[in-house]
C-alpha positions in Angstrom: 0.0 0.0 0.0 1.2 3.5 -1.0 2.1 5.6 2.0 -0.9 7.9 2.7 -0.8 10.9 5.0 -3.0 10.7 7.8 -6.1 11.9 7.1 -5.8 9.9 3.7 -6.0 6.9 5.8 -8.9 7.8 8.1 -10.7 8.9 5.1 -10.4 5.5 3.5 -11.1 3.8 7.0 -14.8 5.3 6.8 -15.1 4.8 3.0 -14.1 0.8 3.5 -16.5 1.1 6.8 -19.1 2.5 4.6 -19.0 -0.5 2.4 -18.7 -2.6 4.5 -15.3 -3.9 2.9 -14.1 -4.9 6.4 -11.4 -7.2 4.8 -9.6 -4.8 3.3 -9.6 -2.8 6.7 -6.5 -4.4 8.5 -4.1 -3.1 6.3 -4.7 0.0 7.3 -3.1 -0.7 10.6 0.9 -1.1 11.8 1.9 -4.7 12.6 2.0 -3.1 16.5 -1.5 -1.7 16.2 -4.4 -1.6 19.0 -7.8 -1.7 18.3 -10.7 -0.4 20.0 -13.8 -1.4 19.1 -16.5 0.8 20.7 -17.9 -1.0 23.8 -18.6 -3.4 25.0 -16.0 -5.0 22.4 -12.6 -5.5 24.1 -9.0 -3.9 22.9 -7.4 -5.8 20.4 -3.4 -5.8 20.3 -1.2 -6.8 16.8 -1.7 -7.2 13.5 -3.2 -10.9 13.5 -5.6 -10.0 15.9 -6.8 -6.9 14.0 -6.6 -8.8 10.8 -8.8 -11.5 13.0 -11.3 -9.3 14.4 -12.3 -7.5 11.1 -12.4 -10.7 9.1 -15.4 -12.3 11.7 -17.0 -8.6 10.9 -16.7 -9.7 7.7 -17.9 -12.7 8.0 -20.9 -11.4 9.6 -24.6 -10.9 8.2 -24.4 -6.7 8.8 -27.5 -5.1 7.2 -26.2 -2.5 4.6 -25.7 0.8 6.0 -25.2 4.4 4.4 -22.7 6.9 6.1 -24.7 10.1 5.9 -22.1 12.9 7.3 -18.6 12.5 8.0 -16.2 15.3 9.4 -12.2 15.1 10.0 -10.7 17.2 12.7 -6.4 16.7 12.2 -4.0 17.6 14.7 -0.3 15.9 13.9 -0.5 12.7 13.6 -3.8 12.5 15.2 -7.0 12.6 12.9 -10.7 12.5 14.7 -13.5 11.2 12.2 -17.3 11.9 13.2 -19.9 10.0 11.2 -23.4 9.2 11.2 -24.3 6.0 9.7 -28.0 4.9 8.9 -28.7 1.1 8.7 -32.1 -0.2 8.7 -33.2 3.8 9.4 -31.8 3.6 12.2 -29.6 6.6 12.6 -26.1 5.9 14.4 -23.2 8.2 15.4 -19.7 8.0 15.9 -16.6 8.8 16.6 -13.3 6.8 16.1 -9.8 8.8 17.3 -7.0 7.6 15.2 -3.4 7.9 16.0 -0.9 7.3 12.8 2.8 6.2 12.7 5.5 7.9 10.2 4.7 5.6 7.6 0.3 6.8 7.6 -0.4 3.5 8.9 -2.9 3.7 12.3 -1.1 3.4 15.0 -4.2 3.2 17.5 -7.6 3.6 16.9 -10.5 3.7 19.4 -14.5 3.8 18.3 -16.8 6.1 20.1 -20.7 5.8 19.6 -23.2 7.9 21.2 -25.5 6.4 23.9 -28.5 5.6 22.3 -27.3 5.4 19.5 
């Protein structure tokens, strides 16, 4: 994969979220990487984890979904994506915080939703 600055690579993290192309998600993230899901899901350390975790989302029946608004706030090497997503008109919003290494791969990255949503 191409190097990608940071807020390259959270813009691409929400366009493979929006379609639901959760295979080609892990890449996205340095062999060291941690995840975190939004909770209840636990943190995931390492690639093979990641790669793990994303593949059973794939894996998964997920109704479709349609990301609705998106917004990046950058800061460094630290880019905060807001979305609403809308799956079965049900209207969800969320928040993932992204930390990048030198090389534009995600470093950390921790999911946010709103309660009740």
């Amino acid at each position: 994969m191409a190097c990608m600055t940071p807020l390259e690579t959270a813009q691409r993290y929400v366009d493979l979220v929006a379609v639901q192309d959760f295979a080609a998600i892990p890449v996205l993230f340095a062999p060291d990487a941690v995840w975190r899901p939004a909770p209840p899901q636990p943190e995931v350390r390492g690639a093979a984890l990641i790669d793990a975790g994303y593949r059973a989302l794939a894996e998964r029946d997920v109704p479709p979904m349609r990301v609705v608004e998106r917004s990046f706030y950058v800061d460094g090497d630290t880019v905060v994506a807001e979305f609403s997503c809308e799956t079965e008109g049900v209207l969800s919003e969320v928040v993932d915080v992204f930390t990048f290494d030198s090389a534009g791969l995600i470093r950390r990255m921790s999911a946010y939703t709103r309660p009740g949503s």
